[in-house]
N, C-alpha and C positions, 0 to 999 in steps of 0.2 A: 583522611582522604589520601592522604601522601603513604600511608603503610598500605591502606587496600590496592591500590598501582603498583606501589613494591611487591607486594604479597600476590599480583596475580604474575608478574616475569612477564616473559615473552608475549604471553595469553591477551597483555593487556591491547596489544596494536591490530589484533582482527579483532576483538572484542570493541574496542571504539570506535574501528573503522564500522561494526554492524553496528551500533549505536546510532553514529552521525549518519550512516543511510538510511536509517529507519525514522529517525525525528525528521531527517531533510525529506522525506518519501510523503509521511504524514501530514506534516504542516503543507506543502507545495499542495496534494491532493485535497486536505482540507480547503485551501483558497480555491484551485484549482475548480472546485465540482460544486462553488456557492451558488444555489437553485438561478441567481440573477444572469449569470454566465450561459447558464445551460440551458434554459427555457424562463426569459424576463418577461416579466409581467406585461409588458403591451402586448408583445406576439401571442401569450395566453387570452388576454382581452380581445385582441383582434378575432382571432380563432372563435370565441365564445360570440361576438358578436358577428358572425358569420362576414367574416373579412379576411383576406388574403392581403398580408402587410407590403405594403409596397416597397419601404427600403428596409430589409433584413439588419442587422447590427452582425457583429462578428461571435457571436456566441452559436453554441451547438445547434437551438434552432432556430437558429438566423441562417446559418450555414443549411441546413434541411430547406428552408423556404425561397432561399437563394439557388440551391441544385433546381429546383420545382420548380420558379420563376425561368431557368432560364435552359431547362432541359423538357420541361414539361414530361415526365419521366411516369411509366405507369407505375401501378400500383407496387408488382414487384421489384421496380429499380429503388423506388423511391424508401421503400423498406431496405432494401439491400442500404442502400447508400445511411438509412438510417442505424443499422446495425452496425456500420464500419466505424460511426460518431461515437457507439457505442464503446465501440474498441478503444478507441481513440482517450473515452475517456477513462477507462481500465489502465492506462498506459503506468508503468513503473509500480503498480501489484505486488508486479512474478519479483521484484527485486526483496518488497518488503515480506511475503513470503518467503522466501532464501534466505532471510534475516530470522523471522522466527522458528525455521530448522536448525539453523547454522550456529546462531548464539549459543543453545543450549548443549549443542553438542564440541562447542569449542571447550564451552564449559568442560562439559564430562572430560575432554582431552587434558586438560588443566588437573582434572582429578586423577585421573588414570599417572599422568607423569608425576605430579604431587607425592602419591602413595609409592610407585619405583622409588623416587628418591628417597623415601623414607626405607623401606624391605631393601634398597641396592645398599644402603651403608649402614648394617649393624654389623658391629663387632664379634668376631669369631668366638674369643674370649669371652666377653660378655655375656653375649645374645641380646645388646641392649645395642640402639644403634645410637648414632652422633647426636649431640642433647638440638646443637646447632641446626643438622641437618634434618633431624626430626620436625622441629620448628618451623624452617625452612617447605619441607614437604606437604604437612599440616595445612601451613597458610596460602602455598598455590594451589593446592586440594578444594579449600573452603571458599577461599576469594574468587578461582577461575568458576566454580560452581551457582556460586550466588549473582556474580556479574553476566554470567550467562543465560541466569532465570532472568533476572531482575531486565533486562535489557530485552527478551524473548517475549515476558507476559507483555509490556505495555504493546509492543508490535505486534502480538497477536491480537489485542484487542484494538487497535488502531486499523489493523487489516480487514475484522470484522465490520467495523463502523462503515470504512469505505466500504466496503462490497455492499453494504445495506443501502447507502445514500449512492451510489451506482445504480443501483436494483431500481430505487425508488424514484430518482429522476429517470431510467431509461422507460421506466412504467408511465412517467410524464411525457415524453418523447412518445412513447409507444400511441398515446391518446391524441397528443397534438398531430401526428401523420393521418394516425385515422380521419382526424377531423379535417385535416388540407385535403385527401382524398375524396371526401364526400363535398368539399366545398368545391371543390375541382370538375366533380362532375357536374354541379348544379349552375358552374359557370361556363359547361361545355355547352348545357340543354339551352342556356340560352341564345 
């Protein structure tokens, strides 16, 4: 462990720094977006049992039935405002994205300066360059490489996950409006 942090130099301190904002990005949005937060089982019961919840909770559509309860909002405010929760829950993404560009390419930087230092000091004489500096070039070539996949793939797949369970709770959002909509009017008619 202690040679791969030697062997990447410099590389190592944005390479950790995209690390620690990709795990802290994941994990937070993992808790963050658990279906209970975002649309909890009463407010779905309510809804199913053709109910308008009387006291909302602080979750995503707690906050929606709360706007509706106390703006009586039509149909297109009431979307509008439900698409902003959306966003809302999108927030800090665009950072783990920047994380899976950025890694791989600090990497490649790592390699690019790795292999200079190896071609910047061979001996005239020779043609053979520094046994040292070779070594040296080699290992921030391979380490800045590998730490900037290895640190890219899982964020790229973390990014994936959440944009799925975004998708798929906002498809839950998207059902639950519908249905205060049409509850909305049935307690207009009366």
């Amino acid at each position: 462990m202690i040679n791969l942090i030697e062997g990447a130099g410099i590389f190592i301190w944005p390479l950790g720094l995209c690390s620690i904002l990709g795990v802290f990005i994941i994990v937070e949005r993992i808790y963050a977006l658990m279906p209970g937060k975002i649309m909890p089982q009463h407010i779905v019961d309510s809804l199913i049992e053709g109910n308008i919840p009387d006291v909302p909770d602080d979750s995503v559509g707690g906050r929606i039935m709360q706007f509706y309860l106390q703006h009586k909002p039509d149909a297109d405010q009431l979307k509008a405002f439900a698409r902003l929760e959306v966003t809302r829950m999108e927030r800090g993404l665009f950072i783990l994205e920047i994380v899976v560009s950025a890694a791989p390419l600090i990497g490649l930087l790592g390699t690019v300066t790795g292999l200079v230092k190896v071609f910047a000091n061979i001996s005239i004489e020779t043609g053979m360059p520094d046994p040292g500096t070779f070594i040296e070039g080699i290992a921030l070539a391979l380490t800045t490489t590998m730490l900037g996949l290895s640190i890219a793939i899982p964020a790229l797949v973390g990014n994936h996950i959440l944009i799925r369970r975004i998708d798929t709770l906002a498809a839950r959002l998207s059902v639950g409006v519908e249905r205060l909509m049409v509850l909305g009017r049935e307690l207009e008619k009366e």
